[in-house]
N, CA, C, O and CB atoms as a CASP TS submission, in Angstrom:
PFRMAT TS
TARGET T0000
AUTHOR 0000-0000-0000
METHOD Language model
MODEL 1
PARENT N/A
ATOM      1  N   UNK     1     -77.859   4.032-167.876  1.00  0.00           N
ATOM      2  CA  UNK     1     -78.013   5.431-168.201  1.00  0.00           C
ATOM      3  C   UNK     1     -76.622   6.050-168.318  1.00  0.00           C
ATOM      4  O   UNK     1     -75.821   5.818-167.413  1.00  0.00           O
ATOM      5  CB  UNK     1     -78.875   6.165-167.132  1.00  0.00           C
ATOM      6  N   UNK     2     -76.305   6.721-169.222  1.00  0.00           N
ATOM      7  CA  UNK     2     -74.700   7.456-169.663  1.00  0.00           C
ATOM      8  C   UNK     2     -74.619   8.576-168.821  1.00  0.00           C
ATOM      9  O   UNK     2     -73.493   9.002-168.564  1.00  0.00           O
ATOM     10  CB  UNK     2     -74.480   8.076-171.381  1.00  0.00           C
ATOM     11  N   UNK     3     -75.708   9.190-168.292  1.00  0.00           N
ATOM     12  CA  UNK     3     -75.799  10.732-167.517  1.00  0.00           C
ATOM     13  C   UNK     3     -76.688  10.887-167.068  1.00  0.00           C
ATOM     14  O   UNK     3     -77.615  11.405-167.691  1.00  0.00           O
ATOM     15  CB  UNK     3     -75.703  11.902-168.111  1.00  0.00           C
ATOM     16  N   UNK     4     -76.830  10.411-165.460  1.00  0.00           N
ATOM     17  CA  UNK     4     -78.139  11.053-164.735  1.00  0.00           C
ATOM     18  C   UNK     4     -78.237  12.806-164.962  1.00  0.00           C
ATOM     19  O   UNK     4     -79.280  13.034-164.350  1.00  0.00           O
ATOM     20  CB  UNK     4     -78.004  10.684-162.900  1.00  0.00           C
ATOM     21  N   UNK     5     -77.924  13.679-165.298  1.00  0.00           N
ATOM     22  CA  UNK     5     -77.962  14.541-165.143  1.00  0.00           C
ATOM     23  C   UNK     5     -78.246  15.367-166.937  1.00  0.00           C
ATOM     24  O   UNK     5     -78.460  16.561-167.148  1.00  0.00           O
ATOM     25  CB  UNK     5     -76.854  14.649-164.209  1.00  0.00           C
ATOM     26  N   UNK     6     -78.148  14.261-167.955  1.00  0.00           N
ATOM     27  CA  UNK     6     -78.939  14.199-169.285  1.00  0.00           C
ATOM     28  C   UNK     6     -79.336  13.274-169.477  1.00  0.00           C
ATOM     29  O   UNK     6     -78.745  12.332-170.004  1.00  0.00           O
ATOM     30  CB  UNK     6     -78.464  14.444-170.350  1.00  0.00           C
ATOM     31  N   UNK     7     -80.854  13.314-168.958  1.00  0.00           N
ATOM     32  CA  UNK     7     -81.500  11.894-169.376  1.00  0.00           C
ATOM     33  C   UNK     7     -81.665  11.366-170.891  1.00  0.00           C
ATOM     34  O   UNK     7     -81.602  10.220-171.337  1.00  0.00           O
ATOM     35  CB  UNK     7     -82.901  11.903-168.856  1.00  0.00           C
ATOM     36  N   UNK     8     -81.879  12.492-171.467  1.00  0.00           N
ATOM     37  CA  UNK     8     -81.238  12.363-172.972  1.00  0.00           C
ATOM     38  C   UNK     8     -80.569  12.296-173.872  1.00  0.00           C
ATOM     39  O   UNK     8     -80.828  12.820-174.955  1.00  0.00           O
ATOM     40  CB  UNK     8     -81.244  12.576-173.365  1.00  0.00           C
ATOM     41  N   UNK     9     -79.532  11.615-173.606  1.00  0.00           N
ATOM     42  CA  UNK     9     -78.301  11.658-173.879  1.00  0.00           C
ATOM     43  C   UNK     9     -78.097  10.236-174.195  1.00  0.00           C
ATOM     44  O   UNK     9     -78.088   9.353-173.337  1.00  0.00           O
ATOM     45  CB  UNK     9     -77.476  12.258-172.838  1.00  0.00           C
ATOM     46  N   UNK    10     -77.928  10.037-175.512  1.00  0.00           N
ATOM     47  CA  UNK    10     -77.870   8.941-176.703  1.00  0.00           C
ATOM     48  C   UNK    10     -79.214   8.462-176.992  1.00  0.00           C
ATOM     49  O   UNK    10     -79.334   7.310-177.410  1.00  0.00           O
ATOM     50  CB  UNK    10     -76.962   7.635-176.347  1.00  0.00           C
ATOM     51  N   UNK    11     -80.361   9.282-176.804  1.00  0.00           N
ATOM     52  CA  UNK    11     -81.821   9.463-176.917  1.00  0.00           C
ATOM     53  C   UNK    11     -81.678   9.783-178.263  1.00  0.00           C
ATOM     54  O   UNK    11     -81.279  10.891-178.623  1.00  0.00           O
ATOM     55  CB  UNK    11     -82.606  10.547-175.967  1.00  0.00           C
ATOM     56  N   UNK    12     -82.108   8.496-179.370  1.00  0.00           N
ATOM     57  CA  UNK    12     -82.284   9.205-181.164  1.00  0.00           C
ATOM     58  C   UNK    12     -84.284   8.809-181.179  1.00  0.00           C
ATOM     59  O   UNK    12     -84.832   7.706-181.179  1.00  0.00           O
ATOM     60  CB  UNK    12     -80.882   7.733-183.043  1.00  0.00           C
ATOM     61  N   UNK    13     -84.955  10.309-181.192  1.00  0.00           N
ATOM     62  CA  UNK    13     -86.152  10.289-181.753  1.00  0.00           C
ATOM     63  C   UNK    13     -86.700   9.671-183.250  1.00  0.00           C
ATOM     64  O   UNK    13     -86.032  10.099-184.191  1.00  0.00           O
ATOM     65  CB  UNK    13     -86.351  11.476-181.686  1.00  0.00           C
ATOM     66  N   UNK    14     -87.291   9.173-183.453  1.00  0.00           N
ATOM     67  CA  UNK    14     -87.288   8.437-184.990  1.00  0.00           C
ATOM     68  C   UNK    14     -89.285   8.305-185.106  1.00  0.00           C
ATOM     69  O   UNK    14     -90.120   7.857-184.320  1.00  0.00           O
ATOM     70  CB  UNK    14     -86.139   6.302-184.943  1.00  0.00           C
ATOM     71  N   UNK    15     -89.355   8.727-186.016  1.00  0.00           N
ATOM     72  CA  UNK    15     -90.940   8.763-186.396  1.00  0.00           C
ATOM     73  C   UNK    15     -91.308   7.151-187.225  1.00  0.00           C
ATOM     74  O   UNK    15     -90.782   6.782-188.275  1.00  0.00           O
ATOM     75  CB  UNK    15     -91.267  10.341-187.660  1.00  0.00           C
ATOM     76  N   UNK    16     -92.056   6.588-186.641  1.00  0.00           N
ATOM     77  CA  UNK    16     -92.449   5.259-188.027  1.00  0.00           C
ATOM     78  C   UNK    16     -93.537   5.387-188.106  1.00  0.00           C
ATOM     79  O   UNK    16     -94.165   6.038-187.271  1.00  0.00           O
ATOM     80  CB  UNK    16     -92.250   3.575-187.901  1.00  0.00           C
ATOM     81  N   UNK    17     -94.179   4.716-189.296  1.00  0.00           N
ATOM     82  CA  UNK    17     -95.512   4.789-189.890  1.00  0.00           C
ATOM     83  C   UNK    17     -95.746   3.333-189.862  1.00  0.00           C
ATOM     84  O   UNK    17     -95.015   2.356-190.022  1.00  0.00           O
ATOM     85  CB  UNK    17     -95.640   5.516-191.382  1.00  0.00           C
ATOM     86  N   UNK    18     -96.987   3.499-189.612  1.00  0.00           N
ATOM     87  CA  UNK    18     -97.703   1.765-189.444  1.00  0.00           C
ATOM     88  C   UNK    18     -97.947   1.629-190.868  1.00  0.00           C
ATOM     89  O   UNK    18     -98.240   2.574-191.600  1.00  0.00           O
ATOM     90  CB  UNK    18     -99.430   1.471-188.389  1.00  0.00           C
ATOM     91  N   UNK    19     -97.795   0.230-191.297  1.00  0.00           N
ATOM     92  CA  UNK    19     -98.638   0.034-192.547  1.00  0.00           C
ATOM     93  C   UNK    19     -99.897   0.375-192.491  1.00  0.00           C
ATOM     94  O   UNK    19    -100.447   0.622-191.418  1.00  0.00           O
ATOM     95  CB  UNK    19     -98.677  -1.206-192.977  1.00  0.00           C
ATOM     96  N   UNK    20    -100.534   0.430-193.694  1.00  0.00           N
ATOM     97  CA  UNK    20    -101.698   0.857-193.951  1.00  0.00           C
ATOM     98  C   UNK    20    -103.172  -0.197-193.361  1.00  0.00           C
ATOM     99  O   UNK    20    -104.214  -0.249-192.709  1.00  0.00           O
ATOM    100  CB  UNK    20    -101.552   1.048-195.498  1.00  0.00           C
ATOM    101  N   UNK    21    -102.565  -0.627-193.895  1.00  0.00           N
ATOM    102  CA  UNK    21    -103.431  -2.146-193.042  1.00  0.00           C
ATOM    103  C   UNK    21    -103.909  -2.125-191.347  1.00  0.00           C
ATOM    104  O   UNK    21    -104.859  -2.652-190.769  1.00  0.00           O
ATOM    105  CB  UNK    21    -102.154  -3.638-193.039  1.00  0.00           C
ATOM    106  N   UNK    22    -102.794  -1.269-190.874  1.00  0.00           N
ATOM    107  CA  UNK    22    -103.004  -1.322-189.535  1.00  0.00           C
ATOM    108  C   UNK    22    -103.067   0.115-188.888  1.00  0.00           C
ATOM    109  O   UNK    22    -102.623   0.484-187.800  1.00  0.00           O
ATOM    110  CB  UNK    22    -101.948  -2.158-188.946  1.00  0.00           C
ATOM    111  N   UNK    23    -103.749   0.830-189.866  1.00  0.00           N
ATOM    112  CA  UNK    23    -104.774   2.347-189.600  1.00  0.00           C
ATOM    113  C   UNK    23    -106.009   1.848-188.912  1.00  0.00           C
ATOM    114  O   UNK    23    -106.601   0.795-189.151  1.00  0.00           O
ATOM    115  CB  UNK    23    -105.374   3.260-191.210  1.00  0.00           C
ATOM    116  N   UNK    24    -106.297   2.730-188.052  1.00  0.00           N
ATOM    117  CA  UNK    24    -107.652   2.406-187.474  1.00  0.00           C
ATOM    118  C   UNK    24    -108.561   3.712-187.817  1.00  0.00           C
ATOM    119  O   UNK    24    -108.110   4.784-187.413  1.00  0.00           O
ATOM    120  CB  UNK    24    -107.554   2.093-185.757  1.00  0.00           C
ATOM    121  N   UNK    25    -109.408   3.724-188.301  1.00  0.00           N
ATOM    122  CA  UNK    25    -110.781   5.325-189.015  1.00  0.00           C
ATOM    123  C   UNK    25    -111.523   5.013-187.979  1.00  0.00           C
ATOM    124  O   UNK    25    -111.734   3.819-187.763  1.00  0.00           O
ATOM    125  CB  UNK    25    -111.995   5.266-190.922  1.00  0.00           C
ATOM    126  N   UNK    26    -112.145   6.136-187.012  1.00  0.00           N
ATOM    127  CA  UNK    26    -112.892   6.352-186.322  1.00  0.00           C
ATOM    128  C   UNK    26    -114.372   6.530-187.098  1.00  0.00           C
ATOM    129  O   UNK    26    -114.538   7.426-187.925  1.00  0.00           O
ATOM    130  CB  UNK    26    -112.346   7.310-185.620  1.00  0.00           C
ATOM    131  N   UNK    27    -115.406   5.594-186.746  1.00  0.00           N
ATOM    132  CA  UNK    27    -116.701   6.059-187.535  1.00  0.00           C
ATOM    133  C   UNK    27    -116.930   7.266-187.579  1.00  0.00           C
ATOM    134  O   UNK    27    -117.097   7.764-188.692  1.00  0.00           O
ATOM    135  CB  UNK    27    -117.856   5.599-187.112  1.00  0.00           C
ATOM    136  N   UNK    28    -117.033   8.365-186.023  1.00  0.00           N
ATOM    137  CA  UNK    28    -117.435   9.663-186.095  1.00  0.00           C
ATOM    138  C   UNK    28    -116.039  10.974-186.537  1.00  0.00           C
ATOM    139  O   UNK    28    -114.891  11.003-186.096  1.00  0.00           O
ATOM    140  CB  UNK    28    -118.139   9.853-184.533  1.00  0.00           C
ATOM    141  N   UNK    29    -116.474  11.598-187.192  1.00  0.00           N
ATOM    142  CA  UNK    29    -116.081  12.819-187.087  1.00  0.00           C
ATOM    143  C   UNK    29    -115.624  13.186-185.666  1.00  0.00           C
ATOM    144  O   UNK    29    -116.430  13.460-184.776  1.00  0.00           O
ATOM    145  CB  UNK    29    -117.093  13.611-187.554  1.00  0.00           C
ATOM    146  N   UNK    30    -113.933  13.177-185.452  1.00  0.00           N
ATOM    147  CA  UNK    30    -113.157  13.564-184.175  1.00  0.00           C
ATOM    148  C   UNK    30    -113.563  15.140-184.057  1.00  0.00           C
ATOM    149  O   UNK    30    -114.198  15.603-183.110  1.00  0.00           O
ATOM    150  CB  UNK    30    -111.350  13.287-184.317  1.00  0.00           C
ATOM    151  N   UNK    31    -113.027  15.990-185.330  1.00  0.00           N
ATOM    152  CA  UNK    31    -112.869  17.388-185.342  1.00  0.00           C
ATOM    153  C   UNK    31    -113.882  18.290-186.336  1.00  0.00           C
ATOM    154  O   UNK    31    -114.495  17.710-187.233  1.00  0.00           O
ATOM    155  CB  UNK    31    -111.428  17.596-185.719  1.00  0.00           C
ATOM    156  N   UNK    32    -114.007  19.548-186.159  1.00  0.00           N
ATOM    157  CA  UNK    32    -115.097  20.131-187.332  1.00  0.00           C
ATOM    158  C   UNK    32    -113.812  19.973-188.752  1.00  0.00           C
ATOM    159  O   UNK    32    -112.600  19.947-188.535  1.00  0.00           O
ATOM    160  CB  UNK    32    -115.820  22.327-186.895  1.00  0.00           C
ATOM    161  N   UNK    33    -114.388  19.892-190.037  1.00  0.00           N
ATOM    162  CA  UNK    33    -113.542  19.821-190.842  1.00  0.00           C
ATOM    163  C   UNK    33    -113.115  21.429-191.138  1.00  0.00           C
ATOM    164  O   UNK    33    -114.020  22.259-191.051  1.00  0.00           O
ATOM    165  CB  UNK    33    -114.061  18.965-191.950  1.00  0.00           C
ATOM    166  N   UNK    34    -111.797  21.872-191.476  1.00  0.00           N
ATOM    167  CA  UNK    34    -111.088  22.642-191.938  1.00  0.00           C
ATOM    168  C   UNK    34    -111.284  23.278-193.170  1.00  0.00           C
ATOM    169  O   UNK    34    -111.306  24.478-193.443  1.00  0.00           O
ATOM    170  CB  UNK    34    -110.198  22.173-191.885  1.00  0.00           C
ATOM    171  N   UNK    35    -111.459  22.017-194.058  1.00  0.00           N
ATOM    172  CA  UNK    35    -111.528  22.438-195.694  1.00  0.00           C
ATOM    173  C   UNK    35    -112.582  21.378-196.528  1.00  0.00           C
ATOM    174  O   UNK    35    -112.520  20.230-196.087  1.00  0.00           O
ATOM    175  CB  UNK    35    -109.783  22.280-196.474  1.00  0.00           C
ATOM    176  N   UNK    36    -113.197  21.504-197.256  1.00  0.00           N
ATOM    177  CA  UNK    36    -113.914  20.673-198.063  1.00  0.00           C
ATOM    178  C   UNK    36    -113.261  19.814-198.606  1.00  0.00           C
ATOM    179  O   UNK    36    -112.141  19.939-199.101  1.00  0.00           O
ATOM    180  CB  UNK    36    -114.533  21.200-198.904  1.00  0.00           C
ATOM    181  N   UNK    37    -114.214  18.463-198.523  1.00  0.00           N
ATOM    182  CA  UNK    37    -113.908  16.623-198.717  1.00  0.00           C
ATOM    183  C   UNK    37    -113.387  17.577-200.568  1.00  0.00           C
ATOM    184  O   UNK    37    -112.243  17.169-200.773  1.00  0.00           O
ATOM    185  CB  UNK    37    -116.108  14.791-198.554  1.00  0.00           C
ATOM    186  N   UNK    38    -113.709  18.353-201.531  1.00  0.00           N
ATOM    187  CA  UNK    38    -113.598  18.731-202.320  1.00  0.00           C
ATOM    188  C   UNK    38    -112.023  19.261-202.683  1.00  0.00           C
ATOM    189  O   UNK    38    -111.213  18.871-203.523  1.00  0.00           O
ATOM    190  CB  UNK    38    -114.550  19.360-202.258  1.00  0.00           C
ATOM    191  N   UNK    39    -111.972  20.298-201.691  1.00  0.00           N
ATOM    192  CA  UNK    39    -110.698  21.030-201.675  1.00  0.00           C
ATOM    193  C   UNK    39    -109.514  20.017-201.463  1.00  0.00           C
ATOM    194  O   UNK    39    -108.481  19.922-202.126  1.00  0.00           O
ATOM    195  CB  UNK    39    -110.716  22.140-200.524  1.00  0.00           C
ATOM    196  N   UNK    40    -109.999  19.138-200.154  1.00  0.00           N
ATOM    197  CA  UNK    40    -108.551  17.996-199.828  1.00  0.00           C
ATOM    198  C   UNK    40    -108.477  17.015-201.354  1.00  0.00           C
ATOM    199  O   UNK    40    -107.378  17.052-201.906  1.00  0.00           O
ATOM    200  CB  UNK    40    -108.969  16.575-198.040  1.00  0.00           C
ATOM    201  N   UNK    41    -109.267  16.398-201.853  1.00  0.00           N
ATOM    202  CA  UNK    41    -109.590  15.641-203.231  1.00  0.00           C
ATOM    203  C   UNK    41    -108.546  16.891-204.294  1.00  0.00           C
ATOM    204  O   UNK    41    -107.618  16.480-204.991  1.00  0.00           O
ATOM    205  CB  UNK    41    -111.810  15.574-203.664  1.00  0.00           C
ATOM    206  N   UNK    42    -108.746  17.674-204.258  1.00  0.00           N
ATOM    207  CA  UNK    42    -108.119  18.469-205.372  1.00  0.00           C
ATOM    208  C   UNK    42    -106.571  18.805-204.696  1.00  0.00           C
ATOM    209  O   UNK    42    -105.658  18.801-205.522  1.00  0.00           O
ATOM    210  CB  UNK    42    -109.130  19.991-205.775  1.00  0.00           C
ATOM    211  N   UNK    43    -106.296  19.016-203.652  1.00  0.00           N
ATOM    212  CA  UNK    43    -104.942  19.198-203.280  1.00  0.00           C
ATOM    213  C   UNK    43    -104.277  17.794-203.333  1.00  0.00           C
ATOM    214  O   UNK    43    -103.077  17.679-203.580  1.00  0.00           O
ATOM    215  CB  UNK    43    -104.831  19.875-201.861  1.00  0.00           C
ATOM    216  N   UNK    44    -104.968  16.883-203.131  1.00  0.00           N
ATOM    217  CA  UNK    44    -103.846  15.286-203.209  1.00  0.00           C
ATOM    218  C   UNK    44    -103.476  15.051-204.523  1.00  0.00           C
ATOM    219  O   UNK    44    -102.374  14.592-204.825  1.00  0.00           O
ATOM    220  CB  UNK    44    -104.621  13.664-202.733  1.00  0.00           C
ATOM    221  N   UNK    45    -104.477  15.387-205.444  1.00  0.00           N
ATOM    222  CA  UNK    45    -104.671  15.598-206.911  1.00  0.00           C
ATOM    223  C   UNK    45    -103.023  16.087-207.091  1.00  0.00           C
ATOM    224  O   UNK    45    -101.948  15.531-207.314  1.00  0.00           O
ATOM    225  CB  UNK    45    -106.068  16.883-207.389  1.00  0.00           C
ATOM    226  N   UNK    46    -103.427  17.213-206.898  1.00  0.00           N
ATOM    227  CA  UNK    46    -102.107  18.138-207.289  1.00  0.00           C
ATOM    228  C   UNK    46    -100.591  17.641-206.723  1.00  0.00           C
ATOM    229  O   UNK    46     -99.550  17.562-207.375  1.00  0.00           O
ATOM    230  CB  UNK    46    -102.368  19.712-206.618  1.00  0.00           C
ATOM    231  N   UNK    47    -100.831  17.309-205.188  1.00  0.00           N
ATOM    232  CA  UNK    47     -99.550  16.761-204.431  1.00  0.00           C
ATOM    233  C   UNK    47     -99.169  15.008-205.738  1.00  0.00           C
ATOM    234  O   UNK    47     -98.038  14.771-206.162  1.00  0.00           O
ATOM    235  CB  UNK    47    -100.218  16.254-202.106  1.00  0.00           C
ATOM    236  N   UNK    48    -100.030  14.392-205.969  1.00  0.00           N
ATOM    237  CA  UNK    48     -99.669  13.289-206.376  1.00  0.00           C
ATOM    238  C   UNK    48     -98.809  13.785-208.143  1.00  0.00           C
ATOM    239  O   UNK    48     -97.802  13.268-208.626  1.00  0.00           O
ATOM    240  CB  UNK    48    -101.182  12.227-206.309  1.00  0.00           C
ATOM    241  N   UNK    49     -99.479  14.673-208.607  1.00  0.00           N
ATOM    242  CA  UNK    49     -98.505  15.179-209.901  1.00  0.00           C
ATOM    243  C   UNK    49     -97.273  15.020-209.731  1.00  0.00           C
ATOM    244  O   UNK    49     -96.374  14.370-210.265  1.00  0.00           O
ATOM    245  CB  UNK    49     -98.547  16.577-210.274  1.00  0.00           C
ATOM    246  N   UNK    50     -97.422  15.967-208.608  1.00  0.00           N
ATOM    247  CA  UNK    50     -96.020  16.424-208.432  1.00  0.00           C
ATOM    248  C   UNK    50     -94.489  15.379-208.329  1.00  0.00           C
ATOM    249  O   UNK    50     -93.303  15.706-208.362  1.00  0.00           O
ATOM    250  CB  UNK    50     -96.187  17.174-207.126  1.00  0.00           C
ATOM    251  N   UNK    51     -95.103  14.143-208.207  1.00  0.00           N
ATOM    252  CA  UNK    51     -94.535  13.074-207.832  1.00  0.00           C
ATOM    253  C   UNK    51     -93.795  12.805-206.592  1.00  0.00           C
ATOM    254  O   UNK    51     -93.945  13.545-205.619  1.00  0.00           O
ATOM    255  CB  UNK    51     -93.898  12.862-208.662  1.00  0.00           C
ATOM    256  N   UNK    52     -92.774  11.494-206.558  1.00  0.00           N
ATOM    257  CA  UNK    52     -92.731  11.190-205.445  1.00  0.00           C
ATOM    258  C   UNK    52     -92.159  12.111-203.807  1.00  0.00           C
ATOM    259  O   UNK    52     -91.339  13.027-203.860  1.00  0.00           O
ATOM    260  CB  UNK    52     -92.128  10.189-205.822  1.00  0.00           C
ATOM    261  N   UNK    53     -92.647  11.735-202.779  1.00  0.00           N
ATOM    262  CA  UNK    53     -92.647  12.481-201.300  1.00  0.00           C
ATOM    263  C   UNK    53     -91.346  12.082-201.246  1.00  0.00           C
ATOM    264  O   UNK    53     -91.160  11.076-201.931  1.00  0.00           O
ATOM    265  CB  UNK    53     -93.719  12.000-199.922  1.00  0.00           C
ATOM    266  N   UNK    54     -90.064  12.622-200.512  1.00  0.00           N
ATOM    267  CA  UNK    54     -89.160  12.484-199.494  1.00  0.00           C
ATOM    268  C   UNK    54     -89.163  12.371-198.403  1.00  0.00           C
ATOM    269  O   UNK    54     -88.241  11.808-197.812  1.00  0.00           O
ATOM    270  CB  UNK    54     -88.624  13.045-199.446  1.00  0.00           C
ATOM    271  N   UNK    55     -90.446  12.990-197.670  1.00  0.00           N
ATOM    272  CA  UNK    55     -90.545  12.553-196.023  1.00  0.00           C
ATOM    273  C   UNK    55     -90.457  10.982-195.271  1.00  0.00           C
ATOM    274  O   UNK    55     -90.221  10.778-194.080  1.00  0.00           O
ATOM    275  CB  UNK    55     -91.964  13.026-195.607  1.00  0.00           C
ATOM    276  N   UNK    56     -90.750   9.832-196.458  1.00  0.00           N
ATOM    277  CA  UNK    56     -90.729   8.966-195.723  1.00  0.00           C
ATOM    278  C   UNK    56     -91.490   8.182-195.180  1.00  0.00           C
ATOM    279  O   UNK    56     -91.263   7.090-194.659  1.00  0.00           O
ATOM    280  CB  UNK    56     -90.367   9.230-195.205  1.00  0.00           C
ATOM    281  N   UNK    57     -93.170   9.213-195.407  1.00  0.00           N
ATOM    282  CA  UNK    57     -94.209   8.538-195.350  1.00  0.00           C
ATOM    283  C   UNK    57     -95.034   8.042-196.271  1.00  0.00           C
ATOM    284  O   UNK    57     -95.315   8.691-197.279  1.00  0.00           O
ATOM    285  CB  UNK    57     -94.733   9.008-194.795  1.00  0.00           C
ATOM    286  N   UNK    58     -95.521   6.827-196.030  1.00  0.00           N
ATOM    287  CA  UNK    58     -95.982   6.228-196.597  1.00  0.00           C
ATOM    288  C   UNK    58     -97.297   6.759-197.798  1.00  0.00           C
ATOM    289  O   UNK    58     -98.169   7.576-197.502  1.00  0.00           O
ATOM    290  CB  UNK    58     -96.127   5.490-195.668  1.00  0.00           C
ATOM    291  N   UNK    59     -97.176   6.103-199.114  1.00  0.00           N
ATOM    292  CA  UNK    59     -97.801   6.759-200.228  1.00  0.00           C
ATOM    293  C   UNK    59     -99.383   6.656-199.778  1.00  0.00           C
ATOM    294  O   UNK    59     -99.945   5.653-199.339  1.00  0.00           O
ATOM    295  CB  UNK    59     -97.406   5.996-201.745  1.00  0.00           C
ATOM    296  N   UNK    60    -100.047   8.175-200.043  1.00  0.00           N
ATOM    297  CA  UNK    60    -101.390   8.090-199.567  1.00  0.00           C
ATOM    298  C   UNK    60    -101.718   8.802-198.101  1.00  0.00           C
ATOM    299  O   UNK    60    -102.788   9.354-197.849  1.00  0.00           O
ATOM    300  CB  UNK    60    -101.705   6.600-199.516  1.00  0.00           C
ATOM    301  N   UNK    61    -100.153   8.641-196.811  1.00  0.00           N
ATOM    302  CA  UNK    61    -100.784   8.993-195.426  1.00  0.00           C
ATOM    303  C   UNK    61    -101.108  10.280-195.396  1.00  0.00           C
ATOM    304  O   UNK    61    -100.406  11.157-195.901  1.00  0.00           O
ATOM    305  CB  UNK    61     -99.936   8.747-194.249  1.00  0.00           C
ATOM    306  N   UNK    62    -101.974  10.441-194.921  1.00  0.00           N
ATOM    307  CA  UNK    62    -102.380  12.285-194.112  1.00  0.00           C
ATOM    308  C   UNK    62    -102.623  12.116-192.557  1.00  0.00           C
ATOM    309  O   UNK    62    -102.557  11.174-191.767  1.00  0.00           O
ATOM    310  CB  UNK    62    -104.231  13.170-194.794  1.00  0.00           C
ATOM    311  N   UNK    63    -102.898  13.314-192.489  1.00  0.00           N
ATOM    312  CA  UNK    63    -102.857  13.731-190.696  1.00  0.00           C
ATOM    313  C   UNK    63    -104.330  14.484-190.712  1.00  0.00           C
ATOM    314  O   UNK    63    -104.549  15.562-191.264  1.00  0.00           O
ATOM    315  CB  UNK    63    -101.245  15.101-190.044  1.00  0.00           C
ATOM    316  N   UNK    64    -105.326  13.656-189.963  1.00  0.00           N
ATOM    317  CA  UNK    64    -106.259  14.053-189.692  1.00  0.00           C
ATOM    318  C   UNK    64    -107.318  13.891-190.861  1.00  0.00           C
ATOM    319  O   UNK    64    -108.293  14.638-190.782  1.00  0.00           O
ATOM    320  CB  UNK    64    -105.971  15.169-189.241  1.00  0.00           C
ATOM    321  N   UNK    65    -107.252  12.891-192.091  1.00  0.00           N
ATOM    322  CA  UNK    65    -108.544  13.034-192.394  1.00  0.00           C
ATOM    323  C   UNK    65    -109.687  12.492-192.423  1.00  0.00           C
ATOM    324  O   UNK    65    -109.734  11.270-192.281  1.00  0.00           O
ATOM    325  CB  UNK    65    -108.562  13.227-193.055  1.00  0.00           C
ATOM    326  N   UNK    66    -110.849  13.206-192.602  1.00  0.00           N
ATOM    327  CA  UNK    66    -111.913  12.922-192.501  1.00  0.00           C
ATOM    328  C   UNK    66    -112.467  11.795-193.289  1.00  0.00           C
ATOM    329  O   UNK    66    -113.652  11.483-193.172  1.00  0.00           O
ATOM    330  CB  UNK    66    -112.414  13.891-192.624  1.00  0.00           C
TER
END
């Protein structure tokens, strides 16, 4: 440890994404849905025009869907 007194200290946070392959889909519905299977279908629509993401995640991931 460099600093009992910053335990965080040379601590680099880093986000990774599993391949796709190794997503796990819950059979049930976790949460009530937000927006219509319709509305999300038409916003990926639009996000995929737009072409490619910079975040880093992988082509296709979302957060939370149904």
């Amino acid at each position: 440890m460099l600093d009992v007194e910053n335990v965080a200290l040379g601590h680099a946070a880093r986000q990774r994404w599993s391949p796709a392959d190794k997503w796990v889909f819950s059979e049930q519905q976790a949460h009530p849905l937000i927006i219509t299977k319709e509305d999300f279908d038409l916003a990926q629509a639009t996000l995929a025009r737009r072409g490619k993401r910079s975040s880093g995640a992988p082509e296709g991931a979302t957060c939370g869907r149904a």
